[in-house]
C-alpha positions as CSV (number, residue, x, y, z in Angstrom):
1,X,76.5,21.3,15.0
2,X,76.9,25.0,16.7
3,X,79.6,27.3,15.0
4,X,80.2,28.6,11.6
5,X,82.5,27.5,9.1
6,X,85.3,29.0,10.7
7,X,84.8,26.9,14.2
8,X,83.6,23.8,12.4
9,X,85.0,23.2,9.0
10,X,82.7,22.1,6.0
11,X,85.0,19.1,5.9
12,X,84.2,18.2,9.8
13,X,80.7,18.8,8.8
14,X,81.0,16.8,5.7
15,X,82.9,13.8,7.9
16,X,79.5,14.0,10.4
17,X,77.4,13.7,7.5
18,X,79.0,10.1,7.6
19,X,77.8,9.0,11.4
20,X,74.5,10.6,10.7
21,X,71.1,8.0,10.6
22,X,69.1,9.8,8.9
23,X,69.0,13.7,9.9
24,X,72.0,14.8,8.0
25,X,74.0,17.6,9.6
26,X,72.7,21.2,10.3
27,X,74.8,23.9,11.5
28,X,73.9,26.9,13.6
29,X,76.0,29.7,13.6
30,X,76.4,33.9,13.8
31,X,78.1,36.4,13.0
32,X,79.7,35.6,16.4
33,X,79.6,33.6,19.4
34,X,77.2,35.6,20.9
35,X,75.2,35.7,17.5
36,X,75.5,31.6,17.4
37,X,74.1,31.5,21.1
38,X,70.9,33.6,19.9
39,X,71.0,31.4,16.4
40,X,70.5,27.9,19.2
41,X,68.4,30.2,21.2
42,X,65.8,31.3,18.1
43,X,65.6,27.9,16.8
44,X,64.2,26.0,20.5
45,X,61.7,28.8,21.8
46,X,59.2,30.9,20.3
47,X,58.6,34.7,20.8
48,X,57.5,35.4,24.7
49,X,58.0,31.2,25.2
50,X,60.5,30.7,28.1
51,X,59.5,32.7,31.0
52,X,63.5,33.2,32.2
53,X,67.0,32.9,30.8
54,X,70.4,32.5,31.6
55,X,72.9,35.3,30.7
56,X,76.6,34.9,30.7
57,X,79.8,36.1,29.7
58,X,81.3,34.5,26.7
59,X,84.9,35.4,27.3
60,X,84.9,33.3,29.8
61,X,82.7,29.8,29.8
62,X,83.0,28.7,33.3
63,X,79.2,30.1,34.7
64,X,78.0,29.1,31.4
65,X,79.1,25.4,31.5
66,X,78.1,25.2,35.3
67,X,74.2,26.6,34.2
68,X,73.8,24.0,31.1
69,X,72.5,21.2,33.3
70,X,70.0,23.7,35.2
71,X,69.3,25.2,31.2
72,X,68.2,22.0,30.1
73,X,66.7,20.9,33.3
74,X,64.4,23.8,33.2
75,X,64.0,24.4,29.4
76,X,65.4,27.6,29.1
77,X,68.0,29.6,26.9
78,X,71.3,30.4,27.9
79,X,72.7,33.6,26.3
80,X,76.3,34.7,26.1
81,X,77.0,38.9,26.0
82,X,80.6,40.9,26.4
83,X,81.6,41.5,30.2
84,X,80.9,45.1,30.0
85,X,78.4,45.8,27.0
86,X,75.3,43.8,26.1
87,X,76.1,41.9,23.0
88,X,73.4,43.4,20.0
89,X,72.7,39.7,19.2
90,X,71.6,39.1,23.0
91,X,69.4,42.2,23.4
92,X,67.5,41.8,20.4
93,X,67.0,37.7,21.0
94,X,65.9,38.8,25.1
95,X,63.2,40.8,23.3
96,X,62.3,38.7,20.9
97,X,61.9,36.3,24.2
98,X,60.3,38.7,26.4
99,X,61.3,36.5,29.6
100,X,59.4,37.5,32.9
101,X,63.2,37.0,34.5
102,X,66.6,37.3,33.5
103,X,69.7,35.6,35.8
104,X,72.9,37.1,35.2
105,X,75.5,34.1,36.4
106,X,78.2,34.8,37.5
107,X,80.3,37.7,39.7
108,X,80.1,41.5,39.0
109,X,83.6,40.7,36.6
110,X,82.3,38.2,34.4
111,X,79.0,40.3,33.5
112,X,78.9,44.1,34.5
113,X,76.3,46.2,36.8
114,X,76.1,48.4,33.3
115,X,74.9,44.5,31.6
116,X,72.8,44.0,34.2
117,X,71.2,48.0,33.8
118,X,71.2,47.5,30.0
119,X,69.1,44.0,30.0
120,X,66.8,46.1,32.6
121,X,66.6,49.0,30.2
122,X,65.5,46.3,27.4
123,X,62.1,46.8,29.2
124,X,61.8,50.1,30.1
């Protein structure tokens, strides 16, 4: 399950355990949503693995529900970052990633020209 304790109960989590065939249940969570998004994002690929990724707002999921069936489709991450500053969790997982390309979804309101020069800046 995505989402700390304060998204997802321990009792939810404890209730899943229940509909589980063998697994159990794992969460994975941050500090924040844009923390949690890294979290999902650290545990599929491995440093320099996916050669792009998504990048979205997360104030407000519309782009980023519209790019998960291209996300999966094409086995890469989809990070979320504040409209107008690049989330600290995001910048240091797009490192850790080291994609070749970066797609910003979205218009110029939902993720900012100053995002856009920041994740450039990442690599300069």
């Amino acid at each position: 399950m995505l989402g700390g304790a304060g998204v997802i109960s321990d009792g939810v989590a404890l209730a899943l355990g229940g509909y589980s065939t063998g697994g159990g249940v794992s969460r994975l969570a941050g500090t924040d949503r844009y923390a949690t998004a890294a979290a999902v994002s650290a545990s599929r690929w491995p440093a320099d693995g996916p050669p792009m990724a998504f990048v979205a707002t997360g104030l407000n999921f519309a782009d980023a529900l519209a790019a998960v069936p291209m996300a999966g489709a094409w086995d890469i991450p989809l990070l979320l970052t504040n409209p107008g500053s690049l989330s600290a969790a995001t910048a240091a997982e797009l490192r850790r990633l080291n994609p070749t390309n970066v797609i910003i979804l979205g218009a110029g309101g939902a993720v900012t020209d100053l995002v856009r020069s920041q994740i450039s800046a990442l690599w300069n």
